[in-house]
C-alpha positions as CSV (number, residue, x, y, z in Angstrom):
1,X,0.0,0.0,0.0
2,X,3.2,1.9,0.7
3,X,3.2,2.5,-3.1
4,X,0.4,4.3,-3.0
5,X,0.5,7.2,-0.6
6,X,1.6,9.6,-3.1
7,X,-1.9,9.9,-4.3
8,X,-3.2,11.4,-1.3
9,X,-0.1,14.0,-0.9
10,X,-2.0,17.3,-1.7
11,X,1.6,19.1,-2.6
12,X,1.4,16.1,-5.5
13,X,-1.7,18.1,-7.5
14,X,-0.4,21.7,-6.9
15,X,1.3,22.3,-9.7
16,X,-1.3,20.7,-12.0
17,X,-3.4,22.7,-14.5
18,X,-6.9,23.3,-12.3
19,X,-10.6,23.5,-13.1
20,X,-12.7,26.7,-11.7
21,X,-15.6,26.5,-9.8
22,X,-17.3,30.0,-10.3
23,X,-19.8,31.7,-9.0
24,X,-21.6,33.9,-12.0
25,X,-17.7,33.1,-13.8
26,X,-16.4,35.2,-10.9
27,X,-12.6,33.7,-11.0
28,X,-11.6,35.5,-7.9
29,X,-13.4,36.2,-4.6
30,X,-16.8,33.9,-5.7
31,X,-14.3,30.5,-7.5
32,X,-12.5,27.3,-6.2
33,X,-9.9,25.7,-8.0
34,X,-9.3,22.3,-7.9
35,X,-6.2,20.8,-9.9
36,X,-7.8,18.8,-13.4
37,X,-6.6,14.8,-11.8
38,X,-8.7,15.4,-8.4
39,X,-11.5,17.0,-10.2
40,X,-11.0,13.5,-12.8
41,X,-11.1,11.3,-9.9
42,X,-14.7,12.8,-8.2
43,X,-15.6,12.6,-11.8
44,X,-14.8,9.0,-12.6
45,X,-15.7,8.1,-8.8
46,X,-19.3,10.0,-9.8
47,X,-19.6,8.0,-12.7
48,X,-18.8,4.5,-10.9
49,X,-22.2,5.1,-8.5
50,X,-24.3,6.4,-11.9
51,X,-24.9,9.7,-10.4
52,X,-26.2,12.9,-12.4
53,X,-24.2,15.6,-11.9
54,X,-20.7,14.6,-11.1
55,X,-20.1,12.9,-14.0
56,X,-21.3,16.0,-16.1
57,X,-18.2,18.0,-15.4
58,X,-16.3,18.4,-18.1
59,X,-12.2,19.1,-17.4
60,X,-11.7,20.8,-20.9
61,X,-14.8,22.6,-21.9
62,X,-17.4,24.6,-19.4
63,X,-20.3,23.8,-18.1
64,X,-23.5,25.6,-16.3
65,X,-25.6,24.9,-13.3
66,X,-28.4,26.6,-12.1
67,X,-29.8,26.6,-8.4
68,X,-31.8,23.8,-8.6
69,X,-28.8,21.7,-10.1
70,X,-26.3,22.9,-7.3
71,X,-28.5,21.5,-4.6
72,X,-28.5,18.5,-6.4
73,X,-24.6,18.8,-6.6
74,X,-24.1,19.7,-3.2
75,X,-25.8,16.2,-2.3
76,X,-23.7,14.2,-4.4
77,X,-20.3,15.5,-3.3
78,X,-21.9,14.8,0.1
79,X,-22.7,11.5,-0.8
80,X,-19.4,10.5,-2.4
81,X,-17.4,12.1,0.8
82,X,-19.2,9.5,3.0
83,X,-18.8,6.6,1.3
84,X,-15.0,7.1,-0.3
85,X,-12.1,6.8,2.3
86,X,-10.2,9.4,0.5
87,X,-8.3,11.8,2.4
88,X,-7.3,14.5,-0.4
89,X,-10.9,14.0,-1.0
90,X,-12.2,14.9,2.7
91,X,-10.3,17.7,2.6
92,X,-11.2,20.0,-0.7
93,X,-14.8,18.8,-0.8
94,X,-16.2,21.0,2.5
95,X,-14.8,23.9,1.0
96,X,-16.2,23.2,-2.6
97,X,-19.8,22.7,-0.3
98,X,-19.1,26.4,0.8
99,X,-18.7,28.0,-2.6
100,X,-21.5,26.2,-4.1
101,X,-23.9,27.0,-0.9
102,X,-23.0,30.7,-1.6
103,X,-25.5,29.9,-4.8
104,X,-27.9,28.1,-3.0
105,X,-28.0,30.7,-0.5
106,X,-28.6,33.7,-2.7
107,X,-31.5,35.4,-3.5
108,X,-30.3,35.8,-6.9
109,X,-30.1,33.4,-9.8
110,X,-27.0,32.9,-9.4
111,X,-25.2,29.8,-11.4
112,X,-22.4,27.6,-11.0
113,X,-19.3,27.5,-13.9
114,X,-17.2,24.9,-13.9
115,X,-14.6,26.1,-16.6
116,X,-12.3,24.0,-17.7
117,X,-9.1,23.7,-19.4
């Protein structure tokens, strides 16, 4: 298992071309980045339990969620947190949770971009 361990070594993905999650394409006070293979893994991880949204990310092109669809987002990263023991994984997803709450929060209709390489 020793092998391993480098995949959950956050220092590992920081020099990594990163996706943007953005608020109304906000890229600085309302966007989280997350490096293109962690955003791959949820992705593929998404896939393997047939979810919706997960899998609809797309690491080279852009894509758009309204409010409706972030709630539904919100509960799949929460799902996928509880049953993947994944600790580069428990880390970045609360504070993905927070960005995309600011959406679910907001009066406005706001939407989420995930923007891509």
């Amino acid at each position: 298992m020793d092998k391993y361990n480098r995949l959950f070594d956050l220092k590992r993905y920081k020099d990594e071309e990163d996706i943007c999650f953005s608020i109304n394409r906000d890229l600085e006070e309302n966007a989280y980045y997350l490096s293109q293979s962690l955003c791959s893994r949820v992705k593929y991880i998404g896939k393997a339990y047939q979810l919706h949204y997960i899998p609809m990310i797309d690491i080279y092109g852009d894509v758009k969620f309204n409010k409706t669809q972030v709630f539904s987002l919100i509960d799949e990263l929460l799902f996928i947190k509880s049953v993947v023991n994944d600790s580069v994984i428990d880390y970045f997803i609360p504070s993905l949770i927070e960005l995309l709450e600011k959406i679910t929060h907001s009066q406005d209709e706001d939407t989420l971009w995930i923007m891509g390489n």
